[in-house]
N, C-alpha and C positions, 0 to 999 in steps of 0.2 A: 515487571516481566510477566507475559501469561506463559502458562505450563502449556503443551500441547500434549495430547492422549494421540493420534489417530496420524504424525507425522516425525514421531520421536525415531523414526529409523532416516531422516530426511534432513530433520533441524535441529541443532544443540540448542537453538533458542530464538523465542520468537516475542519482540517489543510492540508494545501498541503503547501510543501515543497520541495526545490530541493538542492543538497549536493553533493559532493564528498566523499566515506570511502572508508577503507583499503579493498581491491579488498580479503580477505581471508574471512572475513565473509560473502561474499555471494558464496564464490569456494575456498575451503583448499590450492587449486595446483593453486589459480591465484595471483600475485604480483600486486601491483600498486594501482590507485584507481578507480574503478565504479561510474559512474557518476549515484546518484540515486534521482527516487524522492520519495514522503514521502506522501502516504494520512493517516491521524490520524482522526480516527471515537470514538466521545466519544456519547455513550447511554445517552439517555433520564435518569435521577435518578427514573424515575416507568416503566420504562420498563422492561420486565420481559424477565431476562437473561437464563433462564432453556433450551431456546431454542436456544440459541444465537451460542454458537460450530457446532451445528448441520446447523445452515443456511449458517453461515461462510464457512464451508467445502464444504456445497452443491454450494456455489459459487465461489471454485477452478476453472475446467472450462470455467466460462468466466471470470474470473477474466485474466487467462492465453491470451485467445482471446483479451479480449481487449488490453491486453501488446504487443502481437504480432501484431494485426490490426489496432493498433490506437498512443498506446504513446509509443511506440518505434519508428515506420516512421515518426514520425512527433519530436522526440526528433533529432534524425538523417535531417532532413531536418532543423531542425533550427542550425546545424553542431555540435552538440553533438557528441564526439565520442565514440564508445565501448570500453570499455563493458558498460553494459546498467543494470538498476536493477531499479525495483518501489516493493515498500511495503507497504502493506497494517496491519496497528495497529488498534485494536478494544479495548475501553477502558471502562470500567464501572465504571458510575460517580464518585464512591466516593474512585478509584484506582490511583495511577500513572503509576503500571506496565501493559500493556498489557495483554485481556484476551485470545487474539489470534492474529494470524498475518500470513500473505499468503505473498507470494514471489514470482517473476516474473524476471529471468533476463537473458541475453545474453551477449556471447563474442564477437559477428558482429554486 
């Protein structure tokens, strides 16, 4: 579990995780597997979800940028090899399935 400082009014808690899956669920036409990693963001239980899709999407974006500028070179310099894929799951507390989820990945 990582603590978060700067969104503890937003998330009770937030999981990072790293994995290997089957290289089709993030590309139909790719074989093999994607080395991925996993942040899992679960909402505060009174945090008011009505806006929650909407901010999510409005942070496609950088969500993308930081995949590209930050944890993909530095997945790759600690010799990770492509393809590459991080996800982002947003969960509200009293769920287990995901209320949304953004995706980031490459075959270099």
């Amino acid at each position: 579990m990582l603590a978060t400082t700067n969104m503890d009014d937003v998330y009770s808690e937030v999981v990072v995780e790293s994995k290997f899956e089957a290289g089709k669920i993030w590309n139909p036409l790719s074989d093999g597997l994607h080395a991925v990693v996993w942040f899992d963001y679960k909402f505060l239980p009174d945090y008011d979800l009505s806006m929650a899709h909407q901010s999510i999407d409005a942070s496609k974006a950088q969500i993308d940028e930081l995949c590209e500028t930050w944890i993909f070179p530095r997945m790759r310099a600690l010799g990770v090899d492509p393809p590459l894929a991080v996800k982002f799951t947003y969960r509200a507390a009293d769920r287990i399935l995901p209320i949304d989820t953004l995706r980031c990945s490459t075959s270099r």
